[in-house]
C-alpha positions in Angstrom: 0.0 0.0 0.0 1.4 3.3 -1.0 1.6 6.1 1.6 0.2 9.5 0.6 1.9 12.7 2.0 0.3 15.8 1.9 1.2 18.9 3.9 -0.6 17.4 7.3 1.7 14.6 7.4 1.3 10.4 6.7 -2.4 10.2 6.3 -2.1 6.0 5.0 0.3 5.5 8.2 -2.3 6.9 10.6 -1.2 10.3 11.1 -3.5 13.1 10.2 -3.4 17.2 11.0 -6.0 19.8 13.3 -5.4 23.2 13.6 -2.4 22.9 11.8 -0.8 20.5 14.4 -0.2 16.5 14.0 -1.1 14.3 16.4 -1.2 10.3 17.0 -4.3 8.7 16.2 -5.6 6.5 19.6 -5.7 3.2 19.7 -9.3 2.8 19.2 -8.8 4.0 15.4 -7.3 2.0 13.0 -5.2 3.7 10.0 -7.6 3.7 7.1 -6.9 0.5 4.6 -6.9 2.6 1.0 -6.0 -1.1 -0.4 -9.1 -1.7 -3.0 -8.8 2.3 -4.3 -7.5 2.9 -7.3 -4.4 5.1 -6.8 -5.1 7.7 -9.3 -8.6 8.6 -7.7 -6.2 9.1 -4.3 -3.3 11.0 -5.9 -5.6 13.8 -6.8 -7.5 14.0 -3.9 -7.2 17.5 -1.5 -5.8 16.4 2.4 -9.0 17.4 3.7 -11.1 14.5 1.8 -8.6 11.8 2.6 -8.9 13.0 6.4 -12.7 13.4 5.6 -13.2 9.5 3.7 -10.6 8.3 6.4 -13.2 9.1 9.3 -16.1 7.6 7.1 -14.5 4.5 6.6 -13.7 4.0 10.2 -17.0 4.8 11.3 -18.3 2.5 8.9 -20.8 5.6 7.7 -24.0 4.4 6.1 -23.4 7.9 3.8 -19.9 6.8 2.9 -20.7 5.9 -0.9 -22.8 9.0 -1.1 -20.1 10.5 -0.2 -17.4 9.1 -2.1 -20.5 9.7 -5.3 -20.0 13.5 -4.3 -16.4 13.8 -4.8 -15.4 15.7 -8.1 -12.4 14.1 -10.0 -11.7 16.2 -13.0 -8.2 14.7 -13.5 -9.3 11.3 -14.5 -13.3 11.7 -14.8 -15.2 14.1 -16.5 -18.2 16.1 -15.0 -20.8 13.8 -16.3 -19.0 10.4 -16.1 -20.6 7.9 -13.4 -18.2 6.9 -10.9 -18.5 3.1 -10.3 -18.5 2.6 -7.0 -17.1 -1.1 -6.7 -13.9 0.5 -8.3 -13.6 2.6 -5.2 -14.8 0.4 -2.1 -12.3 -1.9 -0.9 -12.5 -5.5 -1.6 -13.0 -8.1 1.0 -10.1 -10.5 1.2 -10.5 -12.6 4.3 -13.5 -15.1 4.8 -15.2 -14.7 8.1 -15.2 -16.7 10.6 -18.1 -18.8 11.0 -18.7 -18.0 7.0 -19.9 -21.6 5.2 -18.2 -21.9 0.9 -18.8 -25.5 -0.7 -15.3 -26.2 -2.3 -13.7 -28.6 -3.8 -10.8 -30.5 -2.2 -7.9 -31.2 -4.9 -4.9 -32.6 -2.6 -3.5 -33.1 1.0 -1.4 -30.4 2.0 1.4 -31.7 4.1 -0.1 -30.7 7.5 -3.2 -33.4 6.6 -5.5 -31.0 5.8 -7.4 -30.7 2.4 -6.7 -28.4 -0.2 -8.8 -26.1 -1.8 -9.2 -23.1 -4.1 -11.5 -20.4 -4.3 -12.0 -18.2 -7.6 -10.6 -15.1 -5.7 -7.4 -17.1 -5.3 -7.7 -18.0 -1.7 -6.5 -21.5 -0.4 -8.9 -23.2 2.2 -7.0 -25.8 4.4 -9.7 -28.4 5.4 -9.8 -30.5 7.9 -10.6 -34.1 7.1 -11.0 -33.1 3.5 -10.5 -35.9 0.7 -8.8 -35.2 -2.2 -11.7 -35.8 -4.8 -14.7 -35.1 -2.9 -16.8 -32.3 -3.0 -17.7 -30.7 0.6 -19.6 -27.7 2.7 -16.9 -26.7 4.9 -17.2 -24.0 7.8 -14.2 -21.4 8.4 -13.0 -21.2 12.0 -9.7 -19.3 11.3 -8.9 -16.4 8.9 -6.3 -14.8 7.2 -5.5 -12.0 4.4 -4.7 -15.1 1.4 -5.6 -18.4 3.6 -8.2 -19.8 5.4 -8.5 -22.9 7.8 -11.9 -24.9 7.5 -13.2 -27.7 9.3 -16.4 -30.3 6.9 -19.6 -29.4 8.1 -21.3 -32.1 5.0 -20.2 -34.4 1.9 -21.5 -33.2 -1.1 -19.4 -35.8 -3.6 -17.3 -37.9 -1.4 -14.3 -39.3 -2.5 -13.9 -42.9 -4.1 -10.9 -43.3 -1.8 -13.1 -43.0 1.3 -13.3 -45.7 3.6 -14.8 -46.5 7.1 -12.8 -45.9 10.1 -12.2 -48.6 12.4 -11.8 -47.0 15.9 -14.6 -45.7 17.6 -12.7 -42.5 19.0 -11.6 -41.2 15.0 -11.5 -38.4 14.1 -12.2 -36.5 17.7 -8.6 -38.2 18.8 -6.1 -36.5 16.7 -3.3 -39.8 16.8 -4.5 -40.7 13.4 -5.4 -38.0 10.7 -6.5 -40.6 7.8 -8.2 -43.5 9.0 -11.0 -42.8 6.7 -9.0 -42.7 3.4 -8.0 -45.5 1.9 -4.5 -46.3 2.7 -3.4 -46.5 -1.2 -4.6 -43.0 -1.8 -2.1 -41.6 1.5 1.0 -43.2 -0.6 -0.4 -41.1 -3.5 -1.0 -38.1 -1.6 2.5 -38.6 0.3 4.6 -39.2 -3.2 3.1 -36.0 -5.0 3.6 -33.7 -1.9 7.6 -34.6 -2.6 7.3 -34.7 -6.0 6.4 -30.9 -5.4 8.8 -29.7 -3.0 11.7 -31.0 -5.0 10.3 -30.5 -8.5 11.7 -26.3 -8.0 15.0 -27.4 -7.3 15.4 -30.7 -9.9 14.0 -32.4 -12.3 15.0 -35.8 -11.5 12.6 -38.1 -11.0 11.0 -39.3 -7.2 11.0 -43.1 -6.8 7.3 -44.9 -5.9 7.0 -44.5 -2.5 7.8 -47.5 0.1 5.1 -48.1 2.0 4.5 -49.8 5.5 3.5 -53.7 5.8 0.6 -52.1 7.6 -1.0 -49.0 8.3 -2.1 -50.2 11.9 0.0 -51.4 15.0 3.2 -50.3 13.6 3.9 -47.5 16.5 6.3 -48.6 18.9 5.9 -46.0 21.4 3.0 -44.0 22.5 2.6 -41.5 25.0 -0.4 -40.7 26.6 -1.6 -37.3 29.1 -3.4 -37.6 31.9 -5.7 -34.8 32.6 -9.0 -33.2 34.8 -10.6 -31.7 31.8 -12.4 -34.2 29.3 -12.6 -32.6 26.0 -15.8 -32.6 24.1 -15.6 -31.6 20.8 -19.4 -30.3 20.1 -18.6 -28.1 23.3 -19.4 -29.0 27.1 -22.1 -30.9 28.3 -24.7 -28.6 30.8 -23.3 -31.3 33.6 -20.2 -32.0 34.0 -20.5 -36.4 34.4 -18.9 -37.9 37.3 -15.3 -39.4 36.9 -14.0 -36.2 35.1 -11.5 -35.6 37.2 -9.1 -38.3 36.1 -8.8 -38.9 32.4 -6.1 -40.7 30.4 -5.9 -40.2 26.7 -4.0 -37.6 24.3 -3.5 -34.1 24.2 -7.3 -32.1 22.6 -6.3 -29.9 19.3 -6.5 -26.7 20.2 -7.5 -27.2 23.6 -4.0 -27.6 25.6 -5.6 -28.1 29.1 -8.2 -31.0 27.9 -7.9 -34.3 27.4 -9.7 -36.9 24.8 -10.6 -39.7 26.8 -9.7 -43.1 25.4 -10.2 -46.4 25.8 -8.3 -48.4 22.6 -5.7 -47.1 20.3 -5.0 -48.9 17.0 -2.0 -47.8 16.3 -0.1 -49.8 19.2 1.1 -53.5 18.3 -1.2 -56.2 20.9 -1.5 -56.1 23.7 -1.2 -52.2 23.6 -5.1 -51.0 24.3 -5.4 -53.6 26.9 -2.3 -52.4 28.8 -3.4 -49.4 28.5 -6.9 -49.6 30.0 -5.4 -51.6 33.2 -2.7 -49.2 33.9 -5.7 -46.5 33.7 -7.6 -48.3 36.2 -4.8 -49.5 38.4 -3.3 -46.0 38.7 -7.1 -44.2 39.2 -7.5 -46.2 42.2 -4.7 -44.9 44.0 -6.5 -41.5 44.7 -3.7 -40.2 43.5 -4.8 -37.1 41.4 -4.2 -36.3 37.5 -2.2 -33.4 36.7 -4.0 -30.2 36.0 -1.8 -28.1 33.1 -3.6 -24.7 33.7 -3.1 -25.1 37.5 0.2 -26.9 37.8 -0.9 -29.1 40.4 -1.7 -33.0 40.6 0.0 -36.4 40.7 0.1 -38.1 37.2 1.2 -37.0 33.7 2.2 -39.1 31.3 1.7 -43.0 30.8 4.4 -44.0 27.7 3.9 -47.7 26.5 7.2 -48.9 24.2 7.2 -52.4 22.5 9.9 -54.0 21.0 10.3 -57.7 19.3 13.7 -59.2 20.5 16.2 -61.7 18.8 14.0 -64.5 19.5 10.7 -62.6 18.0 9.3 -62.5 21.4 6.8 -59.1 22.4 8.8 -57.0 25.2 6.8 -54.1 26.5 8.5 -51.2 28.7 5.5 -49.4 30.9 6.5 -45.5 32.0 4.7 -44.1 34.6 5.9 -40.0 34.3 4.6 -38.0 37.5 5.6 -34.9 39.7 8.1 -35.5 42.7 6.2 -37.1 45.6 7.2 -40.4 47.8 4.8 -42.7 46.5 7.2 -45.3 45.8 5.5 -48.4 47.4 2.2 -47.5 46.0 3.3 -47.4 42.2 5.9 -51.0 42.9 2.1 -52.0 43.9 0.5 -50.7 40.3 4.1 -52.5 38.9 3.2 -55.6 40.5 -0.2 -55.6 39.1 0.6 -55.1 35.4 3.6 -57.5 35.3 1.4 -60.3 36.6 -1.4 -59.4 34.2 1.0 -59.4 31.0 4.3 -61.0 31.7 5.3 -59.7 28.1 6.0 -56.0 30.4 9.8 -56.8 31.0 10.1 -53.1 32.2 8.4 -50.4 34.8 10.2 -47.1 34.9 8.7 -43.8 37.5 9.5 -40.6 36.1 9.7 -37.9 37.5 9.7 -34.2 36.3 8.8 -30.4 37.1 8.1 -29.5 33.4 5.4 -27.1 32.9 5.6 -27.9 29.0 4.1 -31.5 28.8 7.8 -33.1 28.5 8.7 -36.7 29.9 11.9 -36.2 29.8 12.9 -37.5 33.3 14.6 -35.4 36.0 14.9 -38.6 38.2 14.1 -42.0 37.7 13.9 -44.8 39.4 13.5 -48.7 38.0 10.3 -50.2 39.6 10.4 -53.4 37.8 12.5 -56.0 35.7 15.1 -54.0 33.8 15.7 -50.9 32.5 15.6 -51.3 28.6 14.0 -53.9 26.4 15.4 -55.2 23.2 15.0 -54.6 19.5 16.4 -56.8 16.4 16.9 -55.3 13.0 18.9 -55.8 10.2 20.0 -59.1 12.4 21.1 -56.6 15.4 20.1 -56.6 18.7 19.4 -52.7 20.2 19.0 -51.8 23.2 15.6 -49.5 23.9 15.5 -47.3 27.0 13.1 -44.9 28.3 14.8 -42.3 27.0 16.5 -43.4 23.7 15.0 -42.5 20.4 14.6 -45.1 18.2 12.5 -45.5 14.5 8.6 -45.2 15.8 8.1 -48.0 12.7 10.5 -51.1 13.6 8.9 -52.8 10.2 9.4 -50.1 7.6 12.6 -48.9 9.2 14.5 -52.1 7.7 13.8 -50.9 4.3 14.5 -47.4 5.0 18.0 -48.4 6.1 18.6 -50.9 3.3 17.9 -47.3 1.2 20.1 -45.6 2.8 22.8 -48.8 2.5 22.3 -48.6 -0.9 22.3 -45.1 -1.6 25.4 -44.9 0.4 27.3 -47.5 -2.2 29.7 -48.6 0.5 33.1 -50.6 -0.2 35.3 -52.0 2.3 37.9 -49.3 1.9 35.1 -46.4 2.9 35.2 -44.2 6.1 31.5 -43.4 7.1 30.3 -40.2 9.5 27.4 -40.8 10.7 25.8 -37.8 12.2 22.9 -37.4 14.5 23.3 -41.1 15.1 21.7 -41.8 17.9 21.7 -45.4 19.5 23.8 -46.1 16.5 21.1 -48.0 14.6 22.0 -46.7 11.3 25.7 -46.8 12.0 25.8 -50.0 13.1 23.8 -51.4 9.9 26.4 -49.9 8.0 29.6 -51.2 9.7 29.7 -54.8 8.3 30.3 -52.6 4.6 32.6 -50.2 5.1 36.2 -49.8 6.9 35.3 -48.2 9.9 31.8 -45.9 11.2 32.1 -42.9 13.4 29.0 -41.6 15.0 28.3 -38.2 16.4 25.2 -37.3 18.6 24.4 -34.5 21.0 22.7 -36.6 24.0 25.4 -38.3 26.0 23.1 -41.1 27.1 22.4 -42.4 23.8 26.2 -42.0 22.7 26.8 -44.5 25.9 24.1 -46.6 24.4 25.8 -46.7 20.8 28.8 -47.6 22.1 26.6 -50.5 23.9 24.8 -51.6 21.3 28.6 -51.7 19.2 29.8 -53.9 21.9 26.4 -56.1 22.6 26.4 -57.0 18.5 30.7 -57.2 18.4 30.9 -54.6 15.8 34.3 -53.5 16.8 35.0 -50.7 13.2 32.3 -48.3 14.8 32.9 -45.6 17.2 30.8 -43.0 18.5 31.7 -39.4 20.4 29.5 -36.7 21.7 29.0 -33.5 19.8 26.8 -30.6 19.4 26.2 -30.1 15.7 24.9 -26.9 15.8 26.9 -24.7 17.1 30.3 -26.6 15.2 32.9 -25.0 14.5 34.0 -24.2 11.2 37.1 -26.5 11.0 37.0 -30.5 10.7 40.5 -30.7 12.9 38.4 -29.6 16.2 36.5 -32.8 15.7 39.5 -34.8 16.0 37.5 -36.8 12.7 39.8 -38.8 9.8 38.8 -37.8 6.3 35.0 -39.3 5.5 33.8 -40.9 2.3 30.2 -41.3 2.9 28.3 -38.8 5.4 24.9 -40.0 6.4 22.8 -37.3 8.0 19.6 -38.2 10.0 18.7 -34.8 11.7 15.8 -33.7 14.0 12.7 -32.1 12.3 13.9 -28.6 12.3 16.5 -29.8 9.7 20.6 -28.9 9.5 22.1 -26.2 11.1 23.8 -23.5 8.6 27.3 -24.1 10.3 26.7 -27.4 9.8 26.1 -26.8 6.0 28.9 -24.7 5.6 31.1 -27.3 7.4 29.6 -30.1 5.0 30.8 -27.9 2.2 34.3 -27.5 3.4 34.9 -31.4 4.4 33.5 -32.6 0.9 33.3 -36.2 1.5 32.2 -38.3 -1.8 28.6 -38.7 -1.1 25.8 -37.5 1.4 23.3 -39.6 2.1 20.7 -37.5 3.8 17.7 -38.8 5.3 15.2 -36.4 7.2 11.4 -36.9 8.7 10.3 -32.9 7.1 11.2 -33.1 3.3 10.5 -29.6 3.7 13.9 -28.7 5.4 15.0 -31.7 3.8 14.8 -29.4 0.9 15.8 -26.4 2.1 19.2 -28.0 3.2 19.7 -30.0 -0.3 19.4 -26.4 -1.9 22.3 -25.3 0.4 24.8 -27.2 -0.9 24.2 -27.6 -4.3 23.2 -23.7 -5.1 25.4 -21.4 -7.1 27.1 -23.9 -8.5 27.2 -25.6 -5.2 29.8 -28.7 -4.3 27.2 -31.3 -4.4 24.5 -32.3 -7.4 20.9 -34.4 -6.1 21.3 -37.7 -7.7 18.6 -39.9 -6.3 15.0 -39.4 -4.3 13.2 -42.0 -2.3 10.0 -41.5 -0.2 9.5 -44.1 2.8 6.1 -43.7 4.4 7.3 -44.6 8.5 4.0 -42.9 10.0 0.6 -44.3 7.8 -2.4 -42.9 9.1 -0.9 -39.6 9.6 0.1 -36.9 7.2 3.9 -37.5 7.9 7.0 -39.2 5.4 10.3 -39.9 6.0 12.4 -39.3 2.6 15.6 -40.2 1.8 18.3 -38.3 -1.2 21.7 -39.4 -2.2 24.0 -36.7 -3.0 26.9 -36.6 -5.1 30.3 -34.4 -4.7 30.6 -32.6 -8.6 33.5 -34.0 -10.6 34.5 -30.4 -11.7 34.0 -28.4 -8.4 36.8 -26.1 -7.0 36.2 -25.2 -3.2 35.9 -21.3 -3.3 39.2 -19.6 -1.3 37.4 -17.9 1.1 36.3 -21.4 2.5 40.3 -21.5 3.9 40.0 -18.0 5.4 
């Protein structure tokens, strides 16, 4: 919007004259939004009628087109030409909220929600919106070019829409897509990469992997307790008895309720039934929930972890995470309980933290039953799981995403391998039985002791691991104390590489990256980095791997190759 400056001062930035004087407007009125009137019209306007149409506009005058009808223009209009009066009043860009449009849903944006596109150009995001169908969808958030929208009725529903099989779908927010056929997510997953890369390359994106099944593949789940029940049509006129201790996941939108469950299909068997004991069994200690908008109760979070070992056997590790109170002998009681229900529960961890944020990240924890891990095979290794370890959320579909990564790694014996962000070492370790040696570096010192562990348990004796922070690096390889690397694999968090990190990529050059990332968005953003302007590094190969089905997320995994030709820049040695 252009500003227009007479002698009276900014009148489009809010400032306007009296008695010759400028003044501040207050608070209570807005600068006048001349967006929508054609600039010509403005430019020849006197001060006084822009101060004049300023004050109509904000007071919303029921006169203001007479007004604006009154207004002589001789440098654009002649005397007798009709002004047309949509030219002049400003257009409405933002759909209100509560405001009903029927639309038509043409993809999944990469958030889950439909996509959809008005004739004035705006994009409606709606929830639980098939690509295909036509819906009635009600807006419950606004803004100047987008507009999120929640199905209020199927006009055309999609051919890829199926029935839901749990009961609590769609209120719980765990799955996104239960009710779209599991084919059409792969679809819907593939294109969404096609797109982010496709301004960057043109190579082409292999099919998508998808997962042996798009139910009971989550190895961990973490549940909230809570004293608010969330109802998603809005509170009942009595609140029903029992509210006051709810286990289930976090409400969208709604941080201090709970959705109150009682099965879960994404957890391998006996997940729900766990679930639903350790509910009960912890409810009749009188112990209370933990309120999040007054800080105060007893029990947080209930994280279930499963895990088939080297004899295919189910081991499950129960977390109880609480605030810091001596209840020790009544939670080895709950312990008790659940181990001699389901002997498959090899672990019981208590947790305890302060956090105010929802984290379970334990400030003191203490081993209630059996051991502290349980153990994972893949790829023919045996890992070690702990309550606080990250490992792949999809045991099944992570074997082929590390055979990808194998392969787009093209190991020989005589290759050094960096493997960054490695975590427990799982993708390390998969590695070391093809190259000459591994070295791992990872942030959390527990999990670098847990590498080194898992190194030792599996007698992988070419692998080594250190701890590191890879953000704040230093641009020089030699503070690393690191031998000259062939292959780099990267596996970062969600929020992508570090631009240290890039730089530092560009100045070590090994041979090939092999980059794989759970956002292909900064997936994307970081491939750009190094192979810009000429860049060392050229994108050679693209695979999708959907990890998470049900939900609108997609692991991806790129190879990348170091350019024949390319001279590192001097400043690079500065």
């Amino acid at each position: 919007m252009r500003s227009y400056r007479g002698r009276m001062g900014f009148i489009a930035s809010g400032w306007v004259g009296r008695s010759g004087l400028g003044r501040k407007l207050s608070s209570r009125r807005r600068p006048v939004d001349f967006e929508g009137f054609p600039e010509p019209e403005l430019e020849g306007l006197p001060d006084s009628e822009l101060t004049r149409l300023r004050y109509f506009r904000q007071a919303h005058s029921r006169n203001f087109e007479a007004h604006v009808m009154s207004m002589s223009l001789p440098h654009t209009r002649t005397e007798t030409e009709p002004i047309d009066i949509e030219d002049l009043r400003p257009k409405r860009k933002k759909l209100r909220r509560g405001e009903q449009v029927e639309v038509n849903i043409t993809e999944l944006a990469s958030t889950g929600e439909g996509v959809a596109k008005l004739d004035s150009g705006m994009v409606v995001f709606v929830e639980r919106g098939h690509p295909g169908s036509r819906v009635v969808a009600e807006v419950f958030n606004s803004r100047k070019d987008h507009a999120y929208a929640k199905v209020i009725s199927v006009v055309n529903p999609s051919e890829n829409t199926i029935k839901p099989i749990c009961k609590h779908y769609p209120t719980c927010r765990g799955c996104k897509f239960q009710d779209l056929k599991y084919s059409a997510q792969m679809h819907e997953k593939h294109k969404q990469v096609e797109n982010l890369f496709r301004e960057y390359t043109d190579i082409p994106v292999f099919p998508i992997i998808g997962s042996d099944s798009p139910f009971q593949y989550r190895n961990k789940m973490e549940f909230t307790y809570g004293t608010k029940r969330y109802h998603p049509d809005g509170p009942p006129a009595e609140r029903p008895a029992g509210d006051e201790f709810i286990l289930g996941m976090n409400a969208p939108r709604a941080w201090d309720k709970v959705i109150e469950l009682d099965e879960c299909h994404l957890m391998p068997e006996p997940g729900t039934e766990i679930f639903n004991l350790a509910r009960d069994l912890t409810r009749e200690t009188k112990f209370p929930a933990y309120d999040n908008y007054a800080h105060e109760g007893f029990f947080r979070n209930l994280v279930l972890r499963f895990a088939s070992n080297g004899k295919g056997e189910t081991e499950v590790m129960v977390n109880i995470v609480t605030s810091f109170t001596d209840a020790e002998q009544m939670l080895k009681l709950v312990a008790e309980k659940l181990v001699s229900k389901f002997p498959c529960i090899v672990s019981v961890m208590h947790s305890m933290t302060t956090s105010k944020g929802g984290s379970t990240v334990a400030e003191k924890q203490v081993l209630l039953h059996g051991r502290a891990y349980i153990e994972q095979r893949l790829r023919g290794l045996v890992f070690r799981i702990s309550s606080s370890s990250f490992f792949q959320p999809n045991p099944g579909t992570a074997e082929k995403l590390y055979k990808v990564i194998e392969d787009f790694a093209e190991l020989t014996p005589e290759h050094t391998v960096l493997d960054l962000f490695c975590g427990t070492g799982t993708i390390g370790l998969s590695l070391a039985g093809s190259c000459k040696h591994v070295h791992g570096l990872e942030l959390v010192e527990a999990a670098v002791q847990d590498a080194e562990n898992n190194a030792t348990r599996n007698s992988i004796f070419n692998a080594t691991f250190k701890q590191a922070n890879l953000d704040l690096t230093k641009i020089s390889p030699h503070e690393l104390d690191l031998p000259k690397s062939d292959v780099i694999v990267l596996d970062p968090p969600r929020a992508g590489l570090h631009p240290r990190l890039v730089k530092w990529l560009k100045l070590t050059l090994p041979k090939r990256i092999v980059y794989a990332s759970c956002n292909p968005s900064t997936q994307v953003r970081d491939v750009n980095r190094l192979c810009e302007d000429n860049g060392p590094y050229r994108l050679t190969k693209i695979q999708p791997v959907d990890q998470f089905p049900n939900t609108p997320h997609c692991e991806c995994v790129v190879a990348l190759e170091l350019r024949e030709d390319y001279k590192q820049p001097s400043e690079f040695y500065a």
